[in-house]
C-alpha positions in Angstrom: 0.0 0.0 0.0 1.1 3.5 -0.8 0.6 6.6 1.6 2.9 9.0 1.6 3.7 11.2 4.0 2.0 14.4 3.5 5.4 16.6 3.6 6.9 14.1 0.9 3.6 14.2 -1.0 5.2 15.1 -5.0 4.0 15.1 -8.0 5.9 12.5 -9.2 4.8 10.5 -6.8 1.6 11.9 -7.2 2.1 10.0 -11.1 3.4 6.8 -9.1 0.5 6.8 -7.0 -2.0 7.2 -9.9 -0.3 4.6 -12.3 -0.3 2.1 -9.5 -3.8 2.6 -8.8 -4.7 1.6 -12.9 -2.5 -0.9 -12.8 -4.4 -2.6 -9.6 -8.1 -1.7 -11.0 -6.7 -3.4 -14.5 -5.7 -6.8 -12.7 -9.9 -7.4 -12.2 -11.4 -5.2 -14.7 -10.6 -6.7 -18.1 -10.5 -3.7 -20.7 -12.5 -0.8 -20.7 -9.1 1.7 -20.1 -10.5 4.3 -21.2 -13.3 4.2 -18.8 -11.0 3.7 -15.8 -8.7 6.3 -16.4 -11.5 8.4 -16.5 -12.5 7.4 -12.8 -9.0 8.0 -11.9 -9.3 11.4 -13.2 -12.8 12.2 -11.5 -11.8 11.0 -8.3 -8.7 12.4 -8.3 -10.1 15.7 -9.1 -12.3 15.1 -6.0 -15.9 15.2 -8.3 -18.9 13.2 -8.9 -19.2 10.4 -11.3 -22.3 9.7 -14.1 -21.7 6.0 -15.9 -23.3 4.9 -18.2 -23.9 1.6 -19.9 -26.0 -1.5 -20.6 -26.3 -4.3 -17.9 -23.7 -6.7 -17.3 -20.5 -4.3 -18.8 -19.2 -4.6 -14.9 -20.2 -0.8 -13.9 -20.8 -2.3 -10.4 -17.8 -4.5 -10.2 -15.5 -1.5 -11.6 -16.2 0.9 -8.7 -16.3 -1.3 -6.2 -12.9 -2.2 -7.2 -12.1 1.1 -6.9 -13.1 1.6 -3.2 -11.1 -1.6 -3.1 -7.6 -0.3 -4.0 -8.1 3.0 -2.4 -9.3 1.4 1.1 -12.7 3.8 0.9 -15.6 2.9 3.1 -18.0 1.5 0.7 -21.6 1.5 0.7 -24.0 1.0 -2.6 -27.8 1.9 -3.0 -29.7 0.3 -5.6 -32.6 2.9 -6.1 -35.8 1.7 -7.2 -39.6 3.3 -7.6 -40.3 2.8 -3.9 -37.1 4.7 -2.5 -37.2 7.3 0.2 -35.1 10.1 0.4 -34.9 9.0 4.4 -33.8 5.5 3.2 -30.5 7.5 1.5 -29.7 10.2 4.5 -30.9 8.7 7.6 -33.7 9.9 9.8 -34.7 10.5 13.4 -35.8 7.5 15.3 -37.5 7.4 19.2 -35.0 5.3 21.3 -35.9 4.4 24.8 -32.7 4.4 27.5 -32.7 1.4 29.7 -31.7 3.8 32.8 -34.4 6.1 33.0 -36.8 4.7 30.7 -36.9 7.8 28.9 -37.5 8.6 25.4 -35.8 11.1 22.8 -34.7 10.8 18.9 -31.6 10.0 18.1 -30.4 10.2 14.5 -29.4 7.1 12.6 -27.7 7.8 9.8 -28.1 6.1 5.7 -25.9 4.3 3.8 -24.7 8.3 2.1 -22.4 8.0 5.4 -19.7 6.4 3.4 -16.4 8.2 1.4 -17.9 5.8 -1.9 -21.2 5.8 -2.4 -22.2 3.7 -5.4 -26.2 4.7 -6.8 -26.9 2.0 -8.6 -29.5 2.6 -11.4 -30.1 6.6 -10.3 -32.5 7.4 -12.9 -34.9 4.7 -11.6 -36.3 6.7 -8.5 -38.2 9.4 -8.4 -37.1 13.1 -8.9 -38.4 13.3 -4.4 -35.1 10.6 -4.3 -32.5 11.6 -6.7 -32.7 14.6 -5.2 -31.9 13.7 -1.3 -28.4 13.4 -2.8 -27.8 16.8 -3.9 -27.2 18.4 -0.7 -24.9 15.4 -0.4 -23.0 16.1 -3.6 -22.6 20.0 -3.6 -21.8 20.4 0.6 -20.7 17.0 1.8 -23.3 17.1 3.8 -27.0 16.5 4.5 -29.9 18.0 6.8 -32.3 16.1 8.9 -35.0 17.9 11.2 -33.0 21.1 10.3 -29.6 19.7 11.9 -26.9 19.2 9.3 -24.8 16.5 9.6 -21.2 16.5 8.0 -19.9 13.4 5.8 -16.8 12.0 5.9 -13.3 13.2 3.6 -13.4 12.2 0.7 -16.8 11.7 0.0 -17.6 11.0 -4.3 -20.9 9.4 -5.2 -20.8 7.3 -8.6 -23.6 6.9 -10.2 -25.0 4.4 -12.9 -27.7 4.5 -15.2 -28.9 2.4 -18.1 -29.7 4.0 -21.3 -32.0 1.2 -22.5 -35.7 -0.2 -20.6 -36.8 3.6 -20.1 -40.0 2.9 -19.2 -40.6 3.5 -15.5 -37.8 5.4 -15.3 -36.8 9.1 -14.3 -34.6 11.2 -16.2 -32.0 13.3 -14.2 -33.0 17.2 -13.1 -30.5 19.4 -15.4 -29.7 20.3 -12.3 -28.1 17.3 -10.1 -26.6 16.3 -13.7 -24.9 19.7 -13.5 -22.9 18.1 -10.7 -21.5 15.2 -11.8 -17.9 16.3 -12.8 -17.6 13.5 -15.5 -20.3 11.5 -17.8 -18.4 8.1 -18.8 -19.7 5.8 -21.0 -19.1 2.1 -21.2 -19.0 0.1 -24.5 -19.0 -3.6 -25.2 -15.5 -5.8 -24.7 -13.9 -6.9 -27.4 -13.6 -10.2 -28.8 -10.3 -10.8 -27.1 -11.8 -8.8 -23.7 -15.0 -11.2 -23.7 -12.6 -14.3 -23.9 -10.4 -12.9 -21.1 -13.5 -12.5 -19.4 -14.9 -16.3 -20.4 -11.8 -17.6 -19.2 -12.0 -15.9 -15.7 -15.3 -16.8 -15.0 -14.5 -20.6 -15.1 -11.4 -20.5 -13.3 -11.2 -21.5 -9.6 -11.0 -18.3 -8.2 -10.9 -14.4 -9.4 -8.4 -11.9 -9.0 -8.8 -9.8 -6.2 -7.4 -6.3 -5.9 -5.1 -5.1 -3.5 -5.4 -1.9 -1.4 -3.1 0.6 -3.3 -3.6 4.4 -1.5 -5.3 5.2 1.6 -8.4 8.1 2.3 -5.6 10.5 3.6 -3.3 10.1 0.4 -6.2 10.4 -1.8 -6.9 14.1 -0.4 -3.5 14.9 -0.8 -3.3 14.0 -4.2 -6.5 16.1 -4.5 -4.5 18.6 -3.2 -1.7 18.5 -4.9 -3.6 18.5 -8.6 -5.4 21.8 -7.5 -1.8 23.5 -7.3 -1.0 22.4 -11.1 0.0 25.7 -12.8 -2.5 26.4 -15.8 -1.2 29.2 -18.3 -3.7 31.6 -19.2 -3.7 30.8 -22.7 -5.1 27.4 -21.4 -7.7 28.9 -19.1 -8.5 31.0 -22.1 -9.3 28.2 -24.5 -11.1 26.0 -21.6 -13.9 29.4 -21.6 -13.9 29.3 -25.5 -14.7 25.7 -25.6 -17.6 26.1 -22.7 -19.3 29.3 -24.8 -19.0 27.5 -28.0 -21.5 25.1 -27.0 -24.1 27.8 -26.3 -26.0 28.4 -29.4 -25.1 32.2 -29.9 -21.6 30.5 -30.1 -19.5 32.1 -33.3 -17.0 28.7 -33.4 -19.7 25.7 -34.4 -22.2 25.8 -36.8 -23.3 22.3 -34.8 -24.1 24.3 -31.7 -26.0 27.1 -33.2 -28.4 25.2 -35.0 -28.4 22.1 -32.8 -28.3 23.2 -29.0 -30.7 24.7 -26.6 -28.9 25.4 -23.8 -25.3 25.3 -23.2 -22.7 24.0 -20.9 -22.6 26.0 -17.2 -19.3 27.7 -16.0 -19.3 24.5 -14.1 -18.4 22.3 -16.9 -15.0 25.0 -17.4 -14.6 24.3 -13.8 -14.5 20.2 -14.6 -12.5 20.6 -17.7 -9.6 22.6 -15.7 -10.3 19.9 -12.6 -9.7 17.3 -14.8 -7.2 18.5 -17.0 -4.6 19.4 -14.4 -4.8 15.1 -13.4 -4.3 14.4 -16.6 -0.9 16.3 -17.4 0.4 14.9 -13.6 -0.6 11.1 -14.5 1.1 11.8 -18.3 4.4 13.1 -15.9 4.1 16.6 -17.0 3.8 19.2 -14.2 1.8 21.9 -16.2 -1.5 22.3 -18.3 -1.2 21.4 -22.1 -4.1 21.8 -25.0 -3.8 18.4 -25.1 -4.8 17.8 -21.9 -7.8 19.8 -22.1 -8.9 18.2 -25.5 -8.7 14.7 -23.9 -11.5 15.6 -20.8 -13.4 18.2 -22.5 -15.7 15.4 -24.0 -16.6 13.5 -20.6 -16.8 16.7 -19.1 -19.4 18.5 -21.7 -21.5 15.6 -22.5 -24.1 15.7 -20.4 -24.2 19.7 -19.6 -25.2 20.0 -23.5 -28.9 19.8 -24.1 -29.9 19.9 -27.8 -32.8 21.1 -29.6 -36.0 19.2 -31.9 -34.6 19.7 -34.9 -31.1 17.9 -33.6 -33.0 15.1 -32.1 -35.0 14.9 -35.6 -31.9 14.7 -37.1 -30.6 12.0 -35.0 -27.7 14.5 -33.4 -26.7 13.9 -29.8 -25.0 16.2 -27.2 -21.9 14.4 -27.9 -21.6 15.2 -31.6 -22.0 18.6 -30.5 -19.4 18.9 -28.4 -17.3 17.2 -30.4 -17.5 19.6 -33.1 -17.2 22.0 -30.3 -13.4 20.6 -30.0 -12.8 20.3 -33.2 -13.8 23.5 -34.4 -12.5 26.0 -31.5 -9.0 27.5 -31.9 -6.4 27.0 -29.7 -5.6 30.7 -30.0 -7.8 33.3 -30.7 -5.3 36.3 -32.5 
């Protein structure tokens, strides 16, 4: 296990750290790399995470592996029709003391008392539910019976949803989606991944991971990426790429015919989050273009909503925005 000491804490070991931890989720999680280096880069950056993908890709399995190499208390809600926002937070229950015999509440507190919190399925409660976890998401903390009670450091919540069997299901407020730092999405194996994967499920036992980084480290290196110079000319193009996806935008003809409403200064704020982890876990100690091309998809997807005549046409948010990047300049002159 890795935890270094917080004076000692560098950024190289910040990369050590980080490659160790993909290494570790990679030893149980056959493929999908792009999807875990985009964990890496949510969690490192301290945010929420959206996935998405069909049943039986291994969303579960990959982020409880997660809480597995980091040594994160884990706790997972599967959220259903019949969900209470109580059955997430906690409520106030009448306990009797043996002593006295008398009666007061005491709060007992929901499985959100946890530094991982996996919500399996989100978009299948109601809107009343989903949003008992927003409080939870923007403050790291939640109110009961108007006394707020703090959640443990770190605290991420990962979310899954499945983009087919709609019915009965309720779609995300723009507004809690708004707060999820990163929309992943997860594809089908391969045909050498779904052998590797045949192959493990018959054999006597699976690999298990092993505990790489503990909570403390994990805020450090939270830390640590929050110092990452960014250059201005960076910081510049990150705010050219958000307003271009805003249909009075002058750099793609995708997002002025296609888009309704735009990305919010919150998705700039997950592209420089996320960017700054990306240059440390490539070894570089600054912000590069590059780095800002590579999470400006995941980090725009969902905070792009389009228009009829885009949905007519069969264009999703995520063609926008990837106009968006190809079409905005690095440099304005």
């Amino acid at each position: 296990m890795i935890d270094a000491p917080e004076a000692e804490f560098t950024p190289r070991e910040f990369t050590t750290v980080a490659q160790a931890l993909e290494t570790e989720i990679g030893r149980v999680i056959v493929g999908q790399v792009d999807v875990v280096q985009g964990i890496l880069l949510c969690v490192l950056a301290g945010g929420h995470m959206l996935l998405e993908g069909v049943p039986g890709l291994g969303k579960t399995m990959l982020i409880r592996t997660l809480a597995d190499v980091l040594d994160l208390q884990f706790s997972r809600i599967q959220f259903t029709p019949d969900l209470m926002p109580a059955d997430i937070t906690g409520s106030n229950l009448i306990v009797e003391d043996q002593g006295s015999g008398s009666r007061r509440f005491q709060f007992q507190p929901g499985p959100i008392f946890a530094n991982l919190l996996l919500a399996d399925e989100i978009n299948r409660a109601t809107p009343k539910t989903q949003s008992a976890l927003l409080e939870a998401m923007q403050e790291h903390q939640v109110t009961v019976a108007r006394t707020r009670h703090e959640l443990g450091e770190p605290f991420f919540v990962m979310a899954t949803q499945n983009p087919i069997e709609m019915e009965g299901t309720y779609p995300l407020p723009e507004a809690q989606v708004d707060r999820f730092l990163l929309k992943l999405t997860i594809g089908y194996p391969s045909e050498s991944e779904l052998v590797e994967i045949v192959s493990r499920t018959m054999a006597r036992e699976l690999p298990r991971a092993r505990k790489v980084a503990t909570a403390g480290t994990v805020l450090r290196m939270i830390g640590l990426a929050r110092e990452l110079p960014m250059a201005s000319a960076v910081a510049e193009y990150i705010s050219r790429l958000v307003l271009a996806t805003h249909p009075d935008s002058a750099y793609s003809a995708s997002a002025r015919g296609y888009v309704r409403y735009g990305a919010s200064p919150r998705g700039a704020q997950s592209i420089a989050a996320t960017a700054r982890i990306h240059a440390l876990l490539q070894g570089r100690f600054n912000v590069a273009f590059e780095d800002v091309r590579f999470v400006a998809l995941p980090a725009l997807r969902h905070r792009v909503i389009v228009n009829f005549e885009a949905e007519a046409e069969g264009i999703n948010a995520e063609a926008v925005v990837r106009d968006v990047i190809r079409a905005v300049p690095e440099h304005v002159r």
